[in-house]
N, C-alpha and C positions, 0 to 999 in steps of 0.2 A: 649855166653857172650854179643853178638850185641842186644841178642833179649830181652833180660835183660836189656841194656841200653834201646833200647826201648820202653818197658813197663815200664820202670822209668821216660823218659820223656813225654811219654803219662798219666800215673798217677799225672806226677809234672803239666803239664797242665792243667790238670781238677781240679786238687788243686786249679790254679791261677784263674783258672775261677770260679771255685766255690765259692771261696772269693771276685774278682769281681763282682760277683751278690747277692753273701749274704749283701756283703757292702752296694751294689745299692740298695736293697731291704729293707734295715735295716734306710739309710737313708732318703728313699718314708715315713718310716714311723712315722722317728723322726720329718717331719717337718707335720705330716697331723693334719688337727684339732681336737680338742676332744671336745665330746660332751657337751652339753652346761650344762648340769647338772652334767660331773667331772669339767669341769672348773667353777662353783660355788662351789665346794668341793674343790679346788686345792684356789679359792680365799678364802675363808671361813679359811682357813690351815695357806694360808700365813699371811692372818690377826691374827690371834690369834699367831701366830710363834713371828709377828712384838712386838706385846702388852707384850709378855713372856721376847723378849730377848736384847728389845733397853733399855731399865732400866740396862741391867747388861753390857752395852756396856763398861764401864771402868773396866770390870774385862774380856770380853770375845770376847769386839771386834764386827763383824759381826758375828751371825750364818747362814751358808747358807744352812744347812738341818734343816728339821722336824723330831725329834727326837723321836723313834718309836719301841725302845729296843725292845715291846713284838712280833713286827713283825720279827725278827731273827732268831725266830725259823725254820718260813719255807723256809729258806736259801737252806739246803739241798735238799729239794726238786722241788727247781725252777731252768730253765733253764738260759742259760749264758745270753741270750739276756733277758729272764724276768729279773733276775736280775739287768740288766743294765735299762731294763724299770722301775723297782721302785726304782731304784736309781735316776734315772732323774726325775720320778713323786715326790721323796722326797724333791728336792731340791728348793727352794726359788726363787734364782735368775739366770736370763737370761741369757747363753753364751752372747750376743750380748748387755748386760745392758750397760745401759747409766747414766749417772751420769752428773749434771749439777747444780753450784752453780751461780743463776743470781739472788738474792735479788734486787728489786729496791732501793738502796741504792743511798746515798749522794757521790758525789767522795772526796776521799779524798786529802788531800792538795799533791802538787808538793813537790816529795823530792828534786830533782834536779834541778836546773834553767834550762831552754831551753827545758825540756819536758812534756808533757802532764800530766797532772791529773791519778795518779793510781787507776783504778776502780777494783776492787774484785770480779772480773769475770771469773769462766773456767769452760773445762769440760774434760771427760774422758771414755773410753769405753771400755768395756771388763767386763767381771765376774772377772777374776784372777786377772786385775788392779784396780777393784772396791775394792775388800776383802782386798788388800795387801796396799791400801791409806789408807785404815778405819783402818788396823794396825798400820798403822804409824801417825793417826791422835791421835789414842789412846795412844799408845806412847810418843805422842807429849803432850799431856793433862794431863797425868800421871808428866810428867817431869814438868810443869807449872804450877800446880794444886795439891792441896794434898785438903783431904776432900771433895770428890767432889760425885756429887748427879744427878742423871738423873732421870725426872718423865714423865711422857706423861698425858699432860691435857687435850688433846681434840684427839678423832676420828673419823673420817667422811667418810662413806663411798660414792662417787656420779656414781652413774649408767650410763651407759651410752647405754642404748640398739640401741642407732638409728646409731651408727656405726656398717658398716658391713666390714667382712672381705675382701680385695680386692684380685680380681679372679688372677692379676697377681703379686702379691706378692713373693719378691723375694725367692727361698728355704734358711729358717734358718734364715729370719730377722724377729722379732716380729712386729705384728698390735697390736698397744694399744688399749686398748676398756676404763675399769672400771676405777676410778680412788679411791686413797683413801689418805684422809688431814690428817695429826698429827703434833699436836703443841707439840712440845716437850720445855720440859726448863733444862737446865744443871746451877748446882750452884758447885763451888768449892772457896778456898783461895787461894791465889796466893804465891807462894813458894819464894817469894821475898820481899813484902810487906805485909802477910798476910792479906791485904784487899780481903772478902768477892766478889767475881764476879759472877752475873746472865746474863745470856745467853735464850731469848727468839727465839724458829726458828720453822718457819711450812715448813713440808715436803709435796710434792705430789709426791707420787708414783701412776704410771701407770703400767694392769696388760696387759700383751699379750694374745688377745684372742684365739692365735695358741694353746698353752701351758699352762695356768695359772701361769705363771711365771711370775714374778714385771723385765719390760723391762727398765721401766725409774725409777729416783728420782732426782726428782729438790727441791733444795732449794729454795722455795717464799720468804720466810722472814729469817731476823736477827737482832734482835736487841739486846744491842748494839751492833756498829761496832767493830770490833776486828781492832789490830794494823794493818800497812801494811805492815811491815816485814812478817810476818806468811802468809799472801795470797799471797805475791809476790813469796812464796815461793814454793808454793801449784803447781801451773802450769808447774814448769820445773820437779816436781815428779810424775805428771800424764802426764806430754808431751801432755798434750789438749791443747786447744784455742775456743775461741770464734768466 
């Protein structure tokens, strides 16, 4: 029976070990660069992903995969780690995304005497806090808004080859390289006054040249300004700051 215990914790050991080196080895691979010709295929993906599915943001929100049914099939016959690699090549955006709304805007008037001017400023970090704001922005619009329309008038894509990837970069933080503009405009009525409201705003997303994954979106523009109830309120649901 001893020698049975044993061979039980001699087998449970190389278990442990074997998972610590598959892990280590699995993670060597999720931060190495890929070649410059899938990442123009991974940017190329996410652009076309963006143009498909910001138009339907009031019914669907964020999508954060590339949508690829006929690839399913070969499910059965790929391994746990492939699968997990084209699960992660499917996907859009950045564990480590960044999100930041700094329009140069006017400040708005003092609600309160004795304190500073409310500027409509923040930001927020994560993939899963990115997807779950954009839910609740949409939410928020849906409840404010009936009739409402999202179009994308402009896109741009600006190159940016003369950044290069830096040697000591942290494992798992994105190097932005590409950048790409969209002037999006949003029109709905307002569920209270049914006065017609347009919303003019340009995005810049930046893509990570590790992954081709969109690391950043900052908001450059807005106009008009929205009340300051609603931004004031934005900040304490993503817990960013400026």
């Amino acid at each position: 029976m001893r020698a049975s215990l044993v061979r039980g914790g001699v087998h449970a050991a190389r278990s442990v070990e074997h998972l610590r080196l598959f892990s280590a080895s699995h993670a060597a691979l999720d931060v190495r660069k890929v070649p410059e010709h899938e990442y123009q295929v991974r940017v190329g993906a996410a652009i076309r992903h963006l143009r498909a599915t910001l138009p339907q943001f009031m019914e669907r929100a964020l999508v954060d995969r590339e949508e690829n049914g006929a690839s399913d099939a070969l499910a059965p016959y790929l391994s746990t780690y492939a699968l997990m690699a084209r699960a992660r090549a499917s996907r859009i955006y950045h564990p480590d995304m960044h999100f930041r709304f700094c329009p140069p805007l006017p400040q708005l008037p003092e609600s309160l005497p004795g304190k500073p001017p409310f500027k409509p400023a923040f930001s927020l970090r994560g993939r899963q806090v990115y997807l779950m704001s954009a839910k609740w922005l949409r939410w928020t619009l849906r409840t404010l808004f009936t009739e409402t329309h999202i179009r994308i008038e402009q896109l741009s894509l600006l190159p940016n080859r003369a950044s290069a990837v830096a040697v000591d970069a942290a494992p798992g933080r994105p190097v932005p390289r590409d950048e790409l503009l969209v002037r999006i405009r949003f029109r709905g009525a307002s569920r209270v006054s049914g006065t017609l409201r347009d919303y003019s705003m340009v995005f810049r997303y930046r893509f990570d040249r590790m992954s081709g994954m969109i690391c950043e979106h900052y908001v450059d523009q807005m106009m008009p300004i929205p009340g300051s109830r609603m931004w004031q309120a934005l900040p304490r649901l993503g817990r960013g700051g400026v």
